[in-house]
N, C-alpha and C positions, 0 to 999 in steps of 0.2 A: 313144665315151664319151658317156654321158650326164649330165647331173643328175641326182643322185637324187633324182625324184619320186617312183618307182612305191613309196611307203610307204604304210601307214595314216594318216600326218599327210594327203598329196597325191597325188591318185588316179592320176596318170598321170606316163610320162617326157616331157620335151621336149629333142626332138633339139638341141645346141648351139646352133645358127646361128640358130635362132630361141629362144631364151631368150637370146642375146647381144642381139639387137633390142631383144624384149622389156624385157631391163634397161635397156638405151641412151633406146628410147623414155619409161621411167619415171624416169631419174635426177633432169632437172633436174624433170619434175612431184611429184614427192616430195621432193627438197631444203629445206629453209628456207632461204631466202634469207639469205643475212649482209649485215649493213651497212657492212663495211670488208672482207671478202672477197668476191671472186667464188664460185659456185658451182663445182665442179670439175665437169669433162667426164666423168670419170672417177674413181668413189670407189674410192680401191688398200684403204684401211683401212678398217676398221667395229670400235671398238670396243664391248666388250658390257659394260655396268657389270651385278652381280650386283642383281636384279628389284627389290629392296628400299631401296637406294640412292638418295637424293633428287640431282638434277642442275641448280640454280638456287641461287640466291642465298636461298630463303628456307627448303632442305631440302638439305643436303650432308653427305658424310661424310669422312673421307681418300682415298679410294679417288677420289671424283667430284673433289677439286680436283686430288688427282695428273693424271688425267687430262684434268680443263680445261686445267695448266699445259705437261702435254706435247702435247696438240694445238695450244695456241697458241705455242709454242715449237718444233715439231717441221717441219724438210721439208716433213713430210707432209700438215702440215695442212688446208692446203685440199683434202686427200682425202680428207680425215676424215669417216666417220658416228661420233657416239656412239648409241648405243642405251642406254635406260632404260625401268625398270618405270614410272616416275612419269610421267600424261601432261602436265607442264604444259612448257612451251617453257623450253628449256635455257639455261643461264649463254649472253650474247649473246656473238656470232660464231661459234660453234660450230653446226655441224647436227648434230640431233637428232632422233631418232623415238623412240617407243614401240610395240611392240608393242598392238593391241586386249588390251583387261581381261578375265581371263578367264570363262568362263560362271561359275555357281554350283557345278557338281556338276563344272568337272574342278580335274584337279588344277595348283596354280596352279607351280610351277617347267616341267612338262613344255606347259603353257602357252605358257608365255615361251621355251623352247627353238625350240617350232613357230613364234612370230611372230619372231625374231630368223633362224631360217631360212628364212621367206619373204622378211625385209628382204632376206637378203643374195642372193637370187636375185632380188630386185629390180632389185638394186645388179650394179657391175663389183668386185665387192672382191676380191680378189684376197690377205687378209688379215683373217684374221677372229683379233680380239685379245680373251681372255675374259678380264674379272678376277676370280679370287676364288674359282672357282666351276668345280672338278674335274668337278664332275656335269654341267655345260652339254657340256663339251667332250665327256663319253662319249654324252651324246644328241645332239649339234648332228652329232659329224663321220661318220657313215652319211648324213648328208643334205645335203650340201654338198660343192663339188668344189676352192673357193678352200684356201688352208694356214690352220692355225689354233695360235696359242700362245697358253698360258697365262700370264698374269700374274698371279703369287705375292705378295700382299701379308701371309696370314697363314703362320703354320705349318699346312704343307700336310698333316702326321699327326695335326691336330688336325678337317680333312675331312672329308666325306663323296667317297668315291673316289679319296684320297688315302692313308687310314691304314697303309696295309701296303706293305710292299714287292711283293708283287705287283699291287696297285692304282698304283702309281706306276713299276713298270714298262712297264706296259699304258700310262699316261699318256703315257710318255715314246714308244710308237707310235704312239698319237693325233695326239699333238702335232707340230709342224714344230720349233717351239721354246718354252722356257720360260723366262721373267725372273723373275727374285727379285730383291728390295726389298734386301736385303743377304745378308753371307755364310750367315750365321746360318741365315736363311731356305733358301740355296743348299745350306747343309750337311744340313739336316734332312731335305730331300728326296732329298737322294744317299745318306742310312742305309739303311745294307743293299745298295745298288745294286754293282755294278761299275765300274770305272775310264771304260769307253765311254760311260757316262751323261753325263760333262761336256760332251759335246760341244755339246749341244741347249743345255743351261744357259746363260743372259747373264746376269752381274750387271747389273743396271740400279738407281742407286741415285735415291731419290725426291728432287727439287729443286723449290726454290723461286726464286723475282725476288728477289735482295735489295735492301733499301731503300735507293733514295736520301739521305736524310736519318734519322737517331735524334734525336729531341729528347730537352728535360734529361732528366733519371732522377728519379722520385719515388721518397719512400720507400715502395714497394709492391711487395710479393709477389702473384705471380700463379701460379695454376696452371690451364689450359685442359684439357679433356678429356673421356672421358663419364664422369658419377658413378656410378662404381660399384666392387665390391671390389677388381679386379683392379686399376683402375687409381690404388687407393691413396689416394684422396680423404680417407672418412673417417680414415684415419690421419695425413693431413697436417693435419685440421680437430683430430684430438686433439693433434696439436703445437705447433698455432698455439696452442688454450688452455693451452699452458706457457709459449709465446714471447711472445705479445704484449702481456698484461700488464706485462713488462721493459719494454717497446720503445714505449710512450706516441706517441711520432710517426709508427709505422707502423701498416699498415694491408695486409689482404689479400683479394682478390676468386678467388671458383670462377667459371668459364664453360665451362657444358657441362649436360647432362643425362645423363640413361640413353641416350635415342636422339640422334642428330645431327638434331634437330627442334625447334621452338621445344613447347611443353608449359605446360600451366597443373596438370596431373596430376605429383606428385613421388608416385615410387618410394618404398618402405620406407626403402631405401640414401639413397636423397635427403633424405628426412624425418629421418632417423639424423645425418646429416652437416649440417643446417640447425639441426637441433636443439642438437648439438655446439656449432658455431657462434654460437648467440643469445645467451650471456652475454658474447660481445665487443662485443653491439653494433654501433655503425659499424664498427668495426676491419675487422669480415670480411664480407665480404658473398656469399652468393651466387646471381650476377647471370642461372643459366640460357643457353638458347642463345642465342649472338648473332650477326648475320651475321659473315663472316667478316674485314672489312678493321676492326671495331670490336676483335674480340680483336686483331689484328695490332696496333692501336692502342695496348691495351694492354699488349703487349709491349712497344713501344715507350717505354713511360712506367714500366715498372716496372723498379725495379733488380736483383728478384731472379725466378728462375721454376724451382717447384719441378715436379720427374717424379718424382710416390716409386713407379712401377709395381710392382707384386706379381707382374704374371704377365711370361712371356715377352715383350717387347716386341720383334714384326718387325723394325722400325725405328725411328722416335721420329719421325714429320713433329715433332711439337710441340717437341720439342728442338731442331731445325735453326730453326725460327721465333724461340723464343727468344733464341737464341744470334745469328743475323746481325741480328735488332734490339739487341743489346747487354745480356741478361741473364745477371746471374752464376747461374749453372745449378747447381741439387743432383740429381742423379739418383742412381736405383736401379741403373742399370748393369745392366738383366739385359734377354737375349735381344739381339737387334741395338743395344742404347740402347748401349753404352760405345763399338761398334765408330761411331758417331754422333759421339757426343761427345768419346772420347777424352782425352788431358788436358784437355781445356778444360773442364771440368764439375768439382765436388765432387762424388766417387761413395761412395757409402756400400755397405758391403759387406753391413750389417745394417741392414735397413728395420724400425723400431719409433717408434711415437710420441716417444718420451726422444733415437733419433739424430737425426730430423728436427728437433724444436728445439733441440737441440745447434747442429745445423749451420747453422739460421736463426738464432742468437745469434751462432753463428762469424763470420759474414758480417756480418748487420749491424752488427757493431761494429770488427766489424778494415776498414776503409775501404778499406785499400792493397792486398788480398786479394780483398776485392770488386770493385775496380777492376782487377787483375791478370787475372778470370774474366772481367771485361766483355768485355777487349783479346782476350783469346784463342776468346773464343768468336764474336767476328766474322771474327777470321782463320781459326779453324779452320770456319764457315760459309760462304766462300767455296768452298769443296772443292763442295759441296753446291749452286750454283747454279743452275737451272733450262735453262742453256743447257749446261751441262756435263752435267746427267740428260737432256737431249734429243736430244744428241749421242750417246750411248752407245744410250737405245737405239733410234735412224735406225742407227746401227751392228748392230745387233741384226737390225734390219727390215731391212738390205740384207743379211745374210748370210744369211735366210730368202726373200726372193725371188728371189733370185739362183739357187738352187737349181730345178733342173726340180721345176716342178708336179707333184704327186703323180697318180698314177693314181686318179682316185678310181671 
């Protein structure tokens, strides 16, 4: 058995024993060095974040801190490559590579497919982890001999090589194994399928560190996210102008844009939602991208944190943030968010501007109620801790290597 070299991407095969060299000789000259890890001997993982995903502190999305949190919470860690489209040096102690940028005239995904499969023939990985992104795994796994699962962060029939039941059968060949974010997510991709389909399936749900300390609670509503339709911004901005006119002491901040980027350029949608917004004044601010331990911050400090999502929501990371720092949470409860929140949330069954300040007058004035949604949604955020979603999936990742190596 060989690598498969002999493609169009790379001209020729290289018999095992020396492409196992090969990689050995390259691992620790390619590594970045960490400053509170060692470098591993041996890289077992390489995750692949989807080409367009920022991996530092000054360009992230949910995808890139999921993943910073399970590599440095994970076993596996110090085995870890992440791979990214972005070339700047990744959130620190994590190793990281980029792929070269691609020329002008190709095309920029099958690009990225080819430099993620020379990393990993670089590399000992033994584990090649895709997020996001159906179409990597249908071009990466003819060219690679390590196992490869997908990890499922959106609704997989909303993909490209995902949408059909027969595109998601084919996957489920590809693949050694698949994680989904929640059931939601698990269930969509088993429509249509057969009973045998579970097998490959892990639920792996997304976790956070929870805080040491929540300081006091101000009177401040907060909703983090990207501004945009789906994720119900402007309808919360047309609630607050029914709410906070009542509410004189409070006050409410957006953090987020279109893209998970900082931006001086606002969106239609943004300009729409800012404009909404300017007859409050101070009240409402909004504050655009901010790194990520400043929104944490601001959970911290606000008493309430609205999710009014329109569309499917995977999972709700923003929910579990809100909730283990102590915010009385209003969500929409659609797609993975109720299986999230659960009681511990106000869920509104009908998202319109009139429920939303409804339910921000509810809260803000009934104290005892408010204070009820705080207690429960730190308890019910425990579920969801970081060392519990890393556990599960090393769980995942052991029943996937464990397994004889495919014949590739």
């Amino acid at each position: 058995m060989c690598l498969h070299l002999k493609t169009p991407w790379l001209k020729k095969a290289i018999p095992p024993a020396a492409a196992a060299k090969h990689r050995a000789a390259n691992t620790r000259k390619n590594a970045r060095r960490l400053p509170h890890k060692a470098v591993a001997d041996v890289n077992r993982i390489v995750s692949i974040l989807p080409k367009g995903e920022g991996f530092s502190t000054r360009q992230f999305g949910a995808i890139a801190l999921c993943v910073r949190d399970f590599t440095e919470y994970s076993r596996y860690g110090s085995e870890t490559i992440v791979i990214g489209g972005h070339p700047e040096p990744g959130f620190e102690g994590i190793s990281y590579r980029s792929p070269p940028r691609p020329k002008w005239y190709e095309n920029r995904t099958r690009s990225y497919a080819r430099g993620c499969v020379r990393i990993l023939q670089d590399t000992k990985a033994e584990l090649a982890e895709i997020h996001n992104r159906p179409n990597l795994v249908r071009l990466m796994r003819p060219h690679v001999s390590c196992k490869i699962a997908l990890h499922l962060h959106n609704d997989p029939q909303e993909m490209k090589a995902a949408r059909t039941v027969r595109e998601r059968s084919r996957l489920l060949e590809l693949c050694d194994g698949i994680y989904c974010v929640s059931s939601y997510i698990r269930n969509r991709f088993l429509e249509g399928l057969n009973e045998t389909a579970k097998s490959k399936l892990h639920l792996v749900y997304n976790g956070i560190a929870l805080p040491e300390h929540i300081p006091e609670k101000e009177k401040l509503i907060v909703f983090a996210g990207r501004i945009t339709e789906g994720k119900g911004a402007l309808l919360l901005a047309q609630a607050l102008r029914i709410a906070l006119p009542q509410l004189p002491d409070w006050r409410a901040v957006f953090i987020g844009s279109r893209r998970n980027e900082a931006s001086a350029i606002l969106t239609p949608h943004e300009k729409d939602t800012a404009e909404t917004l300017q007859p409050l004044d101070a009240q409402a601010q909004l504050l655009g991208f901010l790194p990520h331990p400043e929104t944490l911050a601001y959970f911290g400090r606000g008493a309430i944190a609205v999710i009014p999502s329109l569309w499917q929501e995977p999972f709700g990371r923003t929910a579990i943030e809100a909730m283990a720092y102590g915010c009385a949470v209003i969500s929409s409860g659609t797609g993975g968010l109720y299986e999230v929140t659960g009681n511990a949330a106000l869920t509104l069954t009908n998202i319109t501007s009139q429920a939303l300040a409804a339910a921000i007058l509810r809260l803000t004035q009934d104290k005892e109620e408010c204070a009820t949604l705080q207690s429960l949604a730190r308890t019910r955020a425990a579920f969801f801790s970081i060392a519990n979603s890393a556990m599960a999936l090393d769980t995942a990742r052991d029943i996937i290597l464990k397994e004889n190596f495919r014949d590739a």
